[in-house]
N, C-alpha and C positions, 0 to 999 in steps of 0.2 A: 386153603381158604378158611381154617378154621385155624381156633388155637386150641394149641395138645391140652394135654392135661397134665400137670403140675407132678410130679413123682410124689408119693404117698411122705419122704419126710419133710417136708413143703408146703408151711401152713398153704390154707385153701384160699385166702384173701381174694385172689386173680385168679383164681379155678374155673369162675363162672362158665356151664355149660348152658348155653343160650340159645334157645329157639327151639320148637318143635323138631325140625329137621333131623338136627342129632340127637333126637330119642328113636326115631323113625332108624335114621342110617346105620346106628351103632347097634342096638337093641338088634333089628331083625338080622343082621348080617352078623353080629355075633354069636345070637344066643339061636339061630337057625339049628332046630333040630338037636341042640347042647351038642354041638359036637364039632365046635371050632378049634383048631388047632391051636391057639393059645390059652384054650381051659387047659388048668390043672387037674388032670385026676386027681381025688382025695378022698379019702372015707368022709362021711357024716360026723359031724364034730360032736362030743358028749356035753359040749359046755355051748351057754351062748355069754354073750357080752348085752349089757344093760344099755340099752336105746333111752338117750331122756325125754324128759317133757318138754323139751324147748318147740317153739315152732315148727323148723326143721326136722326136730327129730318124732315129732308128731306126725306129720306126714314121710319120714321116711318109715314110721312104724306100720303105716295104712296101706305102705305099698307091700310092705313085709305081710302084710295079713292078706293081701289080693292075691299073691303069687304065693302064700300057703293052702288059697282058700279051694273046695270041690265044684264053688259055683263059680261061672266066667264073672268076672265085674260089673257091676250094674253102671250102666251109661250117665245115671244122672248122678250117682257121687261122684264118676271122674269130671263131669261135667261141675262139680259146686268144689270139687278143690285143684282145679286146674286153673291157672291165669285164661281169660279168656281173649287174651292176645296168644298164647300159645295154641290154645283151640282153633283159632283162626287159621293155623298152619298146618295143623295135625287132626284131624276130628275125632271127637275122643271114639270115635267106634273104633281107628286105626292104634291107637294108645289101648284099649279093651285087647285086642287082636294081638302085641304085644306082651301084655300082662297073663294072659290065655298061654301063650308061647313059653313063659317060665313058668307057668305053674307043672309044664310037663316034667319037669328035672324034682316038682318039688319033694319035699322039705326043705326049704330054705332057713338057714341058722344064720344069725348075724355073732359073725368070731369076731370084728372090729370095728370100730365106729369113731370117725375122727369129725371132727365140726369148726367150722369157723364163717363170721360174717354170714349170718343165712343160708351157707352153705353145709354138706356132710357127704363124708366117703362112710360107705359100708359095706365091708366085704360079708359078701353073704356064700354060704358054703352047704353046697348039697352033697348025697351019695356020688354023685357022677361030674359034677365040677366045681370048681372055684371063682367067683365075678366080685369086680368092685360094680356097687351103685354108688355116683355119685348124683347128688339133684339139692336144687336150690329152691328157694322160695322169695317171692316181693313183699313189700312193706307189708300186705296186706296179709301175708300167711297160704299164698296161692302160689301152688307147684308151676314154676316158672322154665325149669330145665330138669332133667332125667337121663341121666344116661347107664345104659348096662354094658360093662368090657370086661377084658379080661385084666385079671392083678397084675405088679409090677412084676416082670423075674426075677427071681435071684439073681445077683450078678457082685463077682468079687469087683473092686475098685482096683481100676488099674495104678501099681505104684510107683509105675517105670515108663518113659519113652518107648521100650521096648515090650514092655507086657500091653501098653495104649495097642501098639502096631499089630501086635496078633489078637487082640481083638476087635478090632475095627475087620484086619483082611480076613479072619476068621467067617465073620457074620455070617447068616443065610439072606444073606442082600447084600446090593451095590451102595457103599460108603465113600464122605470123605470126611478125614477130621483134618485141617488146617491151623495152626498156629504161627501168626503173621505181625511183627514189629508194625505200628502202623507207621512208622520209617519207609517201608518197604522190604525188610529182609522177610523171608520166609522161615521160618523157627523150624518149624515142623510140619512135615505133611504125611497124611496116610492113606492108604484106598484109591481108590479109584479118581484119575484127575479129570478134569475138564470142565466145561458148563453141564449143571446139575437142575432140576426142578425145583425152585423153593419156595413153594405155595404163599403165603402173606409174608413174605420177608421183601416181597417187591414194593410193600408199602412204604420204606423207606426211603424211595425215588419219589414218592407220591408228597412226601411229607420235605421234600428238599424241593420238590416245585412249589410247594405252597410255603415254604421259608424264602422260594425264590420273588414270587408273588407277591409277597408282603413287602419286600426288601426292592419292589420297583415301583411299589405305588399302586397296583393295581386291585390289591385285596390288605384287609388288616386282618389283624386275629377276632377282633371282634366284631366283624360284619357276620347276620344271618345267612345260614345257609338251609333253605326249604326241602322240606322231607318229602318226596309225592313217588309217585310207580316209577317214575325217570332214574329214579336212583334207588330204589327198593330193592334191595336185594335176598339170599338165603342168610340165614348164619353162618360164623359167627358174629354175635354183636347183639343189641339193644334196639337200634335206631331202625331196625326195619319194622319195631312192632308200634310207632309212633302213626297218628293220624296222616292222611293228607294235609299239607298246608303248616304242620307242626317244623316250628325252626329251632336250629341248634348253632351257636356261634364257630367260629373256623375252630377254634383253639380247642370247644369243648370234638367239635368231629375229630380232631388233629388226636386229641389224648385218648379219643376212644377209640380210634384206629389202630393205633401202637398198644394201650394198655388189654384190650381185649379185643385187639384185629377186627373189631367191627366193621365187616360189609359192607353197609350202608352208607356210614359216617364215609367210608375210602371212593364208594362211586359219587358221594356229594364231592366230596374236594375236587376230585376229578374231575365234573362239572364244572365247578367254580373255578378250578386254573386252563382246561382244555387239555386234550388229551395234548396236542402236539409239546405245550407244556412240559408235562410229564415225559416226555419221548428226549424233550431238548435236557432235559434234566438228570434224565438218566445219562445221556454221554457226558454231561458236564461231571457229574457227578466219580467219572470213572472205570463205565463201563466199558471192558474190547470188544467188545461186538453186541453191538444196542441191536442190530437186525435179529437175531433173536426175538425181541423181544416187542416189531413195529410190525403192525400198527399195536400199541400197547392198550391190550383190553381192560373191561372192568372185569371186575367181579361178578355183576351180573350176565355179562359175554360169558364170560369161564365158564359158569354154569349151566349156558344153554350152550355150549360146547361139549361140557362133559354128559347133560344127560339129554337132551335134548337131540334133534334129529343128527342121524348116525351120517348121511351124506356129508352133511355138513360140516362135521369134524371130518371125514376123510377128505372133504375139500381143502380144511385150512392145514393139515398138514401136510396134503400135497404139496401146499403153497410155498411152505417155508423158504423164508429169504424173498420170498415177491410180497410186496407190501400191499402193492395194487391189488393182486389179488385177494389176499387176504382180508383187505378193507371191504371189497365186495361180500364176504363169506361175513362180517360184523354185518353188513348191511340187510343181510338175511333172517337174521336171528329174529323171533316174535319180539314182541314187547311183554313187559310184564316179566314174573319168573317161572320156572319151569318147577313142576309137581315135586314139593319137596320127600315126595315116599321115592320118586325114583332112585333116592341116592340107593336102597336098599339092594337095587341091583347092579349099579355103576359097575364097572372097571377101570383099573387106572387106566388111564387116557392120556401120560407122558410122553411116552413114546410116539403118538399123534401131535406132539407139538400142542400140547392142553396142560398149558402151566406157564410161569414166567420162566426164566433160564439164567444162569449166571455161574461165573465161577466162584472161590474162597477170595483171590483178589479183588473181584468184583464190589464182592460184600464189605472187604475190608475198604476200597476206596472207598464207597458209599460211607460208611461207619465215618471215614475219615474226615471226608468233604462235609458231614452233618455235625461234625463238633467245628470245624473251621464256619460254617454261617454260625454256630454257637454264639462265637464271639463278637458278631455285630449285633446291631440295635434290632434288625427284626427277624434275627434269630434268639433271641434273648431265653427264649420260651424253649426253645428243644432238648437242653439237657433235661429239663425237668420229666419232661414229655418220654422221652427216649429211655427214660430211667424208673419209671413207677412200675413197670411188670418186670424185674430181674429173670423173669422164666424158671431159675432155680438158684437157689442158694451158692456161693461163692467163699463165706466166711469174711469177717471182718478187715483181713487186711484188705482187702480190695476197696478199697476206697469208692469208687464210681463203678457203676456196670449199667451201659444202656443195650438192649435188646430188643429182638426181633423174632422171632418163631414165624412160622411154617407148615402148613398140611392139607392133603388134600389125599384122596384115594389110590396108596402106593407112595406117598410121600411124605417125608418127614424131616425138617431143616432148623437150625436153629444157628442165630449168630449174636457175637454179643461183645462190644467193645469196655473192655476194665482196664481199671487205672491204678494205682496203688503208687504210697509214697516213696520216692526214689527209684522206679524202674521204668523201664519204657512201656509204653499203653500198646495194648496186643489186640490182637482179633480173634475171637475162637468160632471156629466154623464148623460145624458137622453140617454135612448131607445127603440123607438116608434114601435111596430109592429102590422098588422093584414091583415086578409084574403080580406080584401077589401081596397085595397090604398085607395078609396075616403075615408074614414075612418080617414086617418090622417091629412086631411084637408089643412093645411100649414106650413112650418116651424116658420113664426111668430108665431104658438099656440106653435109647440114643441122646439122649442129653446128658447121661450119668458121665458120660467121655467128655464134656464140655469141661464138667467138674473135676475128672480127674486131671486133665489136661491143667486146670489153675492152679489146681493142687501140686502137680509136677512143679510147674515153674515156680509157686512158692516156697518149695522145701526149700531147706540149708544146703 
C-alpha cells in the first residue's frame, strides 16, 4: 500500500516518502537495535561528503546532528521543523524515540548525498552499519517525510534470459519476473507462477472503473471529490493530511493515486464509483479469478486487517472465496484508521488473504484494457496519468512506459507497460513475496530485473 523507493540512480522526482507512518514503520523495524539483516557491515568512513545549504539539505544536516548528538532531542525543535500535519500522525515524542534509537550506532558520517525537488538521499555510515536517509520537505521548509533503510545491494545486471532466470530462482524469497506480448504470447517467465500479492498495483482496476464511470455519464474528471474520515487513510500519499471537507477533482485523486499511490485519493474514487464498480471492472478489465479479490477492499480495510484486531484477519482469511462472509468481516472494522506506530511491529499478513492478488496475465490484461479506454473520449486523460511515475528508468528507446508499483509488509510488485518504435508493447511484471520482508532487501534488487528484462529485449 505504499510506493517503494526509487533505486539510488533514479533522480528523486517521485521518491516522495509521505506521511509520518513510514518514519515510524521503516526507522524502528530497521534500525532496531542496528542489527537488521540488510545493514551492511563497514568500518567508519575517514572521509565525509558536503551536505548543502539548500533547504533540504539544512534540515537533513539537523538530523545528522541529533543522531550524532550525547543528548536525546529536545521535543520543541522537532516540534518547529516538522510539518505539523506529519505531527498529527507521529507525535514528535515518538520521532525523539526514533532519533534516540540511532544515536546508539552513532557516529554517523554522511559518504553520499543525492537531492532533488525538496527531496534528498543520504547515506550515512557508522562503525557498525550502512543506512540510506531519505526525507523531504514542503514549500514551507518543514520535514514532511523521513525515512531510515537500508542501501541498495550490490547487484550485477542480468545480460542474459538465462543469467535474469538464476537470479530471480536464486533469490532468498518467492519471485515472479514475466515478460508478456500484450498480444497475448508469453515472452518469458521466471519463478514462482500463480496469483501473487501486489499491494497498490490494484489501483489500476480502481482507475479503469473511474475511466468506466466517466465514460457512462455518471462521474467526469472534473467533479469534486470530498476529503473527510470516510476516506482518510495511512500513507502512502498527500491527501490524508488535507482538512475535513477539503475537495480534490476526480482526475487530480486519479494522478495522485498512480503517481504517488496515494491512499486517500484511491479510497476517495472508490467512494465516488462503489465498490461493486470497482469489483465489476476488475473482471472486465481481465481478471481469472476476481474471487480473490471480492469483496474488494480499500486501503483503509487493508490496514485495519493488517494491524488492527488479530480475530478479524483470521476471520477474513478463513473466508477466502465466500464473499458474504467476508463482507461481514469489512462490516467489523472500526472507523477511522488504526495507530500508524503499529506498523512497527506488523507482519506480513499475505498469506492470511491481506492484500490484493493477481497474476503476471492479470496485470498485463489490466495494462491492456487501460490503454484500449485510452483511445476514447473519457479515457483521453490515462496515458498521461499512467505515465508520470516510470518507477525506474528504461532508456530512451522506450518510447511510453505506464506504471504501477506495489508494497506492503513482505511484498513487493511492480509492473509496467512500454512501448518503443516498431516492436510489439510488452508487460514486465515482477512479484516479490515472503514471510520475512528483510527478505526482500530493496527495490533496486527487484525492480533492477524489470530493467534488465527491457534491456534484454532491446539489445541487437
Amino acid at each position: 500500500m505504499t510506493a517503494p523507493l526509487r533505486p539510488r540512480s533514479v533522480p528523486l522526482r517521485l521518491a516522495r516518502i509521505a506521511g509520518a507512518a513510514t518514519v515510524i514503520a521503516l526507522a524502528a523495524s530497521a534500525l532496531a537495535a542496528c542489527a537488521s539483516p540488510n545493514a551492511r557491515s563497514t568500518p567508519a568512513p575517514t572521509a565525509a561528503v558536503e551536505i548543502p545549504s539548500s533547504p533540504v539539505g539544512a534540515q537533513a544536516a539537523w538530523v545528522l546532528d541529533e543522531i550524532n548528538a550525547d543528548e536525546e532531542p529536545h521535543i520543541d525543535e522537532i516540534e518547529r521543523r516538522f510539518d505539523p500535519a506529519t505531527l498529527e500522525q507521529l507525535p514528535a515524542a515518538d520521532l525523539q524515540s526514533v532519533l534516540v534509537q540511532l544515536q546508539d550506532a552513532a557516529p554517523w558520517t554522511p559518504t553520499a548525498y543525492e537531492e532533488r525537488d525538496r527531496q534528498a538521499r543520504v547515506t550515512i555510515t557508522s562503525a557498525e552499519v550502512t543506512y540510506d536517509m531519505t526525507l523531504s520537505v514542503t514549500a514551507d521548509d518543514l520535514i514532511d517525510g523521513l525515512l531510515f533503510g537500508p542501501t541498495p545491494p550490490e547487484r550485477e545486471p542480468a545480460a542474459s534470459w538465462e543469467e535474469l532466470r538464476e537470479q530471480v530462482e536464486s533469490a532468498p524469497f518467492d519471485a515472479t519476473v514475466q515478460v508478456t506480448d500484450v498480444g497475448g504470447e508469453t515472452l518469458q517467465s521466471f519463478g514462482r507462477p500463480g496469483a501473487a500479492p501486489i499491494g497498490s498495483i490494484f489501483k489500476l482496476w480502481v482507475l479503469g472503473a473511474v475511466a468506466d464511470a466517466v465514460g457512462g455519464g455518471s462521474l467526469t474528471w472534473d467533479d469534486p471529490l470530498v476529503i473527510d474520515a470516510g476516506v482518510r487513510s495511512l500513507p502512502s500519499g498527500e491527501l490524508q493530511n488535507l482538512r475535513d471537507g477539503a475537495t480534490v477533482t476526480v482526475r487530480e485523486a486519479a494522478e495522485k493515486m498512480i503517481a504517488i499511490s496515494d491512499n486517500t485519493a484511491t479510497d476517495a474514487l472508490i467512494r465516488a464509483v462503489g465498490r461493486d464498480a470497482v469489483e465489476q471492472a476488475m473482471a472486465a478489465m481481465g481478471h481469472a479469478d476476481p474471487s480473490l479479490n471480492t469483496p474488494f477492499p480499500t486501503t483503509r480495510e487493508l490496514f485495519w486487517l493488517l494491524l488492527g484486531d488479530a480475530d478479524l484477519r483470521t476471520l477474513w482469511g478463513g473466508a477466502a472465496g465466500d464473499a458474504e462472509a467476508r463482507r461481514s468481516v469489512l462490516e467489523r472494522l472500526p472507523a477511522g484508521v488504526p495507530d500508524p506506530a503499529a506498523m512497527s511491529g506488523a507482519q506480513p499478513a499475505w498469506r492470511d488473504g491481506v492484500d490484493w492478488f493477481a497474476t503476471a496475465d492479470d496485470l498485463t490484461a489490466a495494462h491492456a484494457a487501460l490503454q484500449e479506454r485510452a483511445l476514447t473520449p473519457a479515457g483521453a486523460p490515462l496515458r498521461d496519468i499512467l505515465s508520470a511515475n516510470p518507477g525506474v528508468e528504461f532508456g530512451d528507446r522506450w518510447s511510453y512506459v505506464a506504471f504501477k508499483g506495489g508494497s506492503s509488509i513482505g511484498v513487493l510488485a511492480g509492473s509496467w507497460y512500454l512501448e518503443r518504435e516498431g516492436a510489439a508493447r510488452v508487460v514486465v511484471t515482477v512479484l516479490a513475496r515472503s514471510d520475512d520482508p528483510a527478505a526482500l532487501v530493496h527495490p533496486s534488487l527487484v525492480f533492477g530485473w524489470a530493467q534488465d528484462a527491457a534491456a534484454i529485449l532491446d539489445a541487437p
